[in-house]
C-alpha positions in Angstrom: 11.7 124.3 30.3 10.0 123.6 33.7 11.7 122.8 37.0 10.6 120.6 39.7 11.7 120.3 43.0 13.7 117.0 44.1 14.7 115.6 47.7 13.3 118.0 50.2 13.9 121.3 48.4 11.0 123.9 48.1 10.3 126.1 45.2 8.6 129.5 46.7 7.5 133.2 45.4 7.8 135.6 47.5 4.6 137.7 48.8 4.4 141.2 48.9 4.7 142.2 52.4 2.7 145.5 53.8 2.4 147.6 57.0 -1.0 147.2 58.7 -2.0 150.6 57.0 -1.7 149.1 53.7 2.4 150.4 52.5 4.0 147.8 50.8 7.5 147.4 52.2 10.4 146.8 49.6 12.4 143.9 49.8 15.4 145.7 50.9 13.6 146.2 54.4 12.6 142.9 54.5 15.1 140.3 52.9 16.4 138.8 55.8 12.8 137.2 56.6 11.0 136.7 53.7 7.3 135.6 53.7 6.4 133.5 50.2 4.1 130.3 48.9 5.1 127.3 48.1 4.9 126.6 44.5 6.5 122.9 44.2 8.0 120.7 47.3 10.3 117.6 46.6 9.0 114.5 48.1 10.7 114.6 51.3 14.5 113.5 52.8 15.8 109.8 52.5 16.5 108.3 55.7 19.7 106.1 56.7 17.6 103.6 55.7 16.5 105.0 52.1 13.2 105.6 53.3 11.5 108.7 52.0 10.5 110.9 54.7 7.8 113.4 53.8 7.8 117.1 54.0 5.7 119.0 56.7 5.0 121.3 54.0 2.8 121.6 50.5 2.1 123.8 47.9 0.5 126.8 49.1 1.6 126.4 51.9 2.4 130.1 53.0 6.1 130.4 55.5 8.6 132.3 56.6 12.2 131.7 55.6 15.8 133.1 55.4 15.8 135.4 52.4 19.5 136.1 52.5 20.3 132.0 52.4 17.8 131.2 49.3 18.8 130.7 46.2 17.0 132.6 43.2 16.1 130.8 40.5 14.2 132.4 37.0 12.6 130.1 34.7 11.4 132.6 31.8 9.2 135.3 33.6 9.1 133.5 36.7 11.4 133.8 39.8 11.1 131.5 42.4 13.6 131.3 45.7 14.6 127.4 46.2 15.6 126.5 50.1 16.0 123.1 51.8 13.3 122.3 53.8 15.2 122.6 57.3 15.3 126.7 56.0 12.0 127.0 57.0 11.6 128.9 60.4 7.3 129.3 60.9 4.2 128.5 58.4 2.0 131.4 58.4 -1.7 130.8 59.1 -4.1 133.2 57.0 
């Protein structure tokens, strides 16, 4: 079975986050602002009028979100967090 993201709802795994010496914090320090790419975007929020408008965002994009608000979702092995688009608080330049 495979998912795939509708309206403007955005599949994303998370990213290990680490200190600047290289520790990898656990999620528990760090669930209430998650960092994670964007594995599959809807097509974007209908307007009053029905038209479709488009998401800021794409896949691989790389953002911060709301950990504690996402819902988890596992598909087989993978686990993916799913959040409305208007979740998203900052994309993350590399």
């Amino acid at each position: 079975m495979q998912l795939k993201a509708v309206l403007d709802y955005l599949f994303i795994e998370e990213v290990e986050q680490a200190t600047k010496s290289g520790i990898v914090l656990p999620q528990s320090v760090t669930h209430e602002w998650v960092v994670g790419r964007i594995t599959d975007a809807g097509p974007g929020k209908a307007s009053s009028t029905g038209d479709i408008i488009p998401l800021p965002y794409k896949v691989g994009d790389l953002v911060l979100f709301s950990g504690n608000k996402a819902m988890e979702i596992k598909v087989g092995d993978v686990e993916v967090k799913m959040i409305s688009a208007g979740m998203v608080f900052a994309r993350v330049e590399e």
